[in-house]
N, C-alpha and C positions, 0 to 999 in steps of 0.2 A: 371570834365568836365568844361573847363573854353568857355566863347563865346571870339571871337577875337574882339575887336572894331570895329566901322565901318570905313570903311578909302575907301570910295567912290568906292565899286564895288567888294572889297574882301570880297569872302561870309565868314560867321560866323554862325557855325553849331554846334550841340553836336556832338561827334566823331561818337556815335552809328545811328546819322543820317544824312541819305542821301540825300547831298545839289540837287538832282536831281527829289527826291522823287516831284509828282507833292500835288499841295498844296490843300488844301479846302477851301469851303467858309467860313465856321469857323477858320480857322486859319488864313486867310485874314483878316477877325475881329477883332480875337483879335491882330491881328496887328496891324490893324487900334485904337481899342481900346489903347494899349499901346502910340501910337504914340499921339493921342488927351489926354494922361495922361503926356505924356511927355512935347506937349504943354503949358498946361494949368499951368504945371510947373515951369516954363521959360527955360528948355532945349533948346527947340526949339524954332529958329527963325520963324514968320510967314510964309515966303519964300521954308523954307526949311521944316516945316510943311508940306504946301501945296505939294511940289513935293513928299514927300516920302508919303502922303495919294493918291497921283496919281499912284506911279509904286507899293501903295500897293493893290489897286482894279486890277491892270492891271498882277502884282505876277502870274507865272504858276506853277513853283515850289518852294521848301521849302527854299534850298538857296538863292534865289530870296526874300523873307520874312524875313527871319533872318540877311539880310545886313541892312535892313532898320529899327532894333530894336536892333540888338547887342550893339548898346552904350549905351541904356535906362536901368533902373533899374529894367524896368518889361518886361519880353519878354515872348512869346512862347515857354514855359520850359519842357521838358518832364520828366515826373518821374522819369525814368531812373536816372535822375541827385541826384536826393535824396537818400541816405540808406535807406535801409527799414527798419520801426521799427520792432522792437519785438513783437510777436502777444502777448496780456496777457491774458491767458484766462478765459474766462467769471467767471468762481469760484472766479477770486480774483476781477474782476470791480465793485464796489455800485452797489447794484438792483437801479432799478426804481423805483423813489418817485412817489406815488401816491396823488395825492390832495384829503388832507380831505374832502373838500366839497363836490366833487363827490361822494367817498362813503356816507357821509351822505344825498346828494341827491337820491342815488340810496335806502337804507335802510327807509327814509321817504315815499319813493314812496312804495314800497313793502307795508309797512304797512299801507298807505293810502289805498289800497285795501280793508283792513279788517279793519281798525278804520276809516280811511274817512277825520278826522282832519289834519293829516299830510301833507295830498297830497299839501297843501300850505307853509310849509317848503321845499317840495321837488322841487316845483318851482321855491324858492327864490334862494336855496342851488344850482340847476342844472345851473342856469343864474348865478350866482359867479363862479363858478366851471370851467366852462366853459368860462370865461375872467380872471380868474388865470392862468387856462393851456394855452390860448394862449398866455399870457404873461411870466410865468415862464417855458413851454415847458415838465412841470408834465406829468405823465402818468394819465390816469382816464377820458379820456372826452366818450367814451362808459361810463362809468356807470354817468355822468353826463347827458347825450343824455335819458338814461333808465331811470333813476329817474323824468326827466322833462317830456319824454313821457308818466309815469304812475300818475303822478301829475296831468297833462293837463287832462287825460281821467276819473282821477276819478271825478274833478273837475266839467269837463262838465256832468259826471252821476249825478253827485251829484243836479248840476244845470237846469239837465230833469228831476230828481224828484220831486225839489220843486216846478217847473213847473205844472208838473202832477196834483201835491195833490193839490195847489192852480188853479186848471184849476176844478177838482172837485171837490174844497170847492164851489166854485165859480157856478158850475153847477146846485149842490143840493141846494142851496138857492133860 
């Protein structure tokens, strides 16, 4: 499906769609969008920016949109235009990496429950872990999330105990 140039008023449509179909405010958008990409390009003249950002807010249907971007490199493309790929399924795509630091913040935390010392690894490890995955896109930020929430809680037990016992050292004297 090839789009026809624009040549001032002959619309230019994919076959499968219909130059009459009425248009959306998204697809005025990205009209608009394309056209300010084309600008900023040098494609476009100021002048002639300006008019086709005009009749493309003003667009009711799709033919209407598609005259004012058919010459641009980027347009309003429906998928239809693409092949479809091949689905591959999931047995043969890489699992999902999980970031180290996550599970070892979640397995710090856990055992900070019951030794106590750790729960300060699993703090440091859940705050890495968790600016890995947002930056590398890793799976694991629940058990980052879980090991910083059981880090944080034994921390502050930890921290109303010593409280406690020096509030009754402190009593009995």
């Amino acid at each position: 499906m090839a789009f026809q140039p624009w040549q001032g008023g002959q619309p230019a449509q994919p076959a499968s769609q219909s130059p009459m179909m009425r248009a959306s405010h998204a697809e005025r958008e990205r009209a608009v969008d394309v056209l300010k990409a084309g600008f900023a390009e040098g494609r476009l003249s100021q002048n002639e920016y300006e008019q086709r950002i005009t009749r493309a807010y003003q667009a009711q249907t799709y033919g209407e949109i598609q005259v004012l971007v058919a010459d641009l490199p980027q347009g309003p493309i429906g998928q239809a235009q693409f092949a479809p790929r091949p689905m591959v399924p999931p047995t043969f795509l890489p699992a999902p990496r999980t970031n180290g630091s996550a599970t070892g913040a979640l397995v710090c935390g856990i055992l900070g429950t019951m030794v106590g010392v750790t729960a300060i690894p699993a703090v440091i490890l859940g705050h890495k872990a968790r600016g890995e995955i947002r930056r590398t896109g890793e799976q694991g930020d629940g058990m980052a999330v879980a090991g910083l929430v059981l880090g944080y809680l034994v921390i502050g037990f930890l921290a109303l105990m010593v409280a406690v016992v020096v509030l009754a050292v402190g009593a009995s004297s």
